[in-house]
N, C-alpha and C positions, 0 to 999 in steps of 0.2 A: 677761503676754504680750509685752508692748513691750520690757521691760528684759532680755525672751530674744533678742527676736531683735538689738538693740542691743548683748549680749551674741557674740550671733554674728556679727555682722558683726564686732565688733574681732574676735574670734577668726580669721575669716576672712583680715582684714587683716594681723594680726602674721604669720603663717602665710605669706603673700603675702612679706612682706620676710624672712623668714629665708630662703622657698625662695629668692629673686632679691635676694640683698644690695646689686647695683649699684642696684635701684630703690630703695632706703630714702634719707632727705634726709637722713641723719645724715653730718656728710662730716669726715673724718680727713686725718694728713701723709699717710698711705700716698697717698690716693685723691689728691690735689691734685696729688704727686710724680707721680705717674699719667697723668692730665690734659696736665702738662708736658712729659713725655715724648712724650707720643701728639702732644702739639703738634709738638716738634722733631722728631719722625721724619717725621711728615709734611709738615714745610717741606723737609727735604731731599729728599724722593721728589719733590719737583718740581724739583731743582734737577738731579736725577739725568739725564743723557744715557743714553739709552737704543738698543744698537749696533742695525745692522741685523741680521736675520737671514742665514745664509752660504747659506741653501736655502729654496726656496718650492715644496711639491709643489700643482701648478698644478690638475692633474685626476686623480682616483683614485674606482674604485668603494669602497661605505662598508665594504664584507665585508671589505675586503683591508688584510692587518697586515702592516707593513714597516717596518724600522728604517733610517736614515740616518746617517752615520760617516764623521767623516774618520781616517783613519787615520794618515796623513804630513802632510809636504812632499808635492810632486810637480806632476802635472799629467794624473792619470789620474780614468777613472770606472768603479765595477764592479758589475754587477751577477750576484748568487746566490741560490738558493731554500735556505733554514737555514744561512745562513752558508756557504755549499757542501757541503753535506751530499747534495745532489740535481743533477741537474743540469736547466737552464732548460726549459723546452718553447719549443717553436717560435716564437719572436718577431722582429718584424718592427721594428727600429727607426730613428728617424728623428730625425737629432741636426744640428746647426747647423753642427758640425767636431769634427775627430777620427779617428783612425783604429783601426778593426773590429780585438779581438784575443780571442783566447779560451786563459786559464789552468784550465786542470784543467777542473772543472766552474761555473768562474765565466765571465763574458763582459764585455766592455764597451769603452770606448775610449781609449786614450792619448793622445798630446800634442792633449789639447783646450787651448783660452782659453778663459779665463771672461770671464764668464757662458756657461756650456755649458746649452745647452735641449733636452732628449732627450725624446720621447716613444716609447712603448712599447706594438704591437697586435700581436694573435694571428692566424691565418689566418683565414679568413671559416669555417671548420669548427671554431672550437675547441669547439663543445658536443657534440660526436661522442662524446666520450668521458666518461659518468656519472660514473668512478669517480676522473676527476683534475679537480678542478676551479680548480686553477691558472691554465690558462690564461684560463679565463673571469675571472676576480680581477683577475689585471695586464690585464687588456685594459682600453686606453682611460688607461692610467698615463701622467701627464706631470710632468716635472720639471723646474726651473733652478738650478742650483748659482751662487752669484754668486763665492765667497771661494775661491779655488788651493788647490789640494790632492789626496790620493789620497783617491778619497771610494768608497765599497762602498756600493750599498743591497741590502737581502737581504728577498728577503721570505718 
């Protein structure tokens, strides 16, 4: 009875090191060269400068899915529902500088300076209507763009 289960236990244990080869003490070039490596990458991921970000979305309800883009040069900002597929509902926006222009079915502002700070609300009615829930999503959206450029967000 003892030399079964003594039995099973190495059995258990070889079993253990072939499924998980890193846990076996048996150690080779491969694994040392390994090691050295993982060393050196990771002294330079400290030495790495790491840039700012060029945008910070400040406030966004969690439901709502939006992409952010610079597109150029420039000094514009745009916003569009699928890329301009749709055109916006009803929003009320509130930006730092810039001036108010609307392309096709897109919207936004031109000769802004950055850091441009734009926030984005709906009418006090936007739940009026069941079947577009849009407007309730971008409500309450705030954004800061820090880095120049023609930047589109779409949601």
């Amino acid at each position: 009875m003892k030399t079964q289960t003594t039995f099973l236990r190495i059995m258990l244990a070889l079993s253990i090191m072939l499924a998980f080869p890193a846990c076996s003490v048996h150690k080779d070039q491969h694994s040392e060269k390994k090691i050295q490596d993982d060393k050196f990458y990771s002294a330079n991921e400290a030495d790495e400068v790491k840039e700012p970000a060029p945008y910070k979305v400040i406030r966004s309800t969690a439901t709502v899915k939006y992409t952010i883009r610079k597109i150029g040069t420039g000094n514009s900002v745009l916003f569009s529902v699928n890329n301009g597929l749709r055109y916006l509902p009803e929003i009320v926006y509130t930006q730092n500088n810039g001036f108010f222009y609307r392309s096709g079915k897109k919207e936004g502002f031109q000769d802004v300076s950055f850091p441009f700070k734009c926030s984005l609300n709906c009418p006090v009615n936007y739940m009026v209507n069941a079947f577009e829930p849009l407007p309730a999503l971008i409500n309450d959206f705030e954004i800061e763009i820090y880095e120049p450029g023609n930047w589109e967000i779409s949601f």
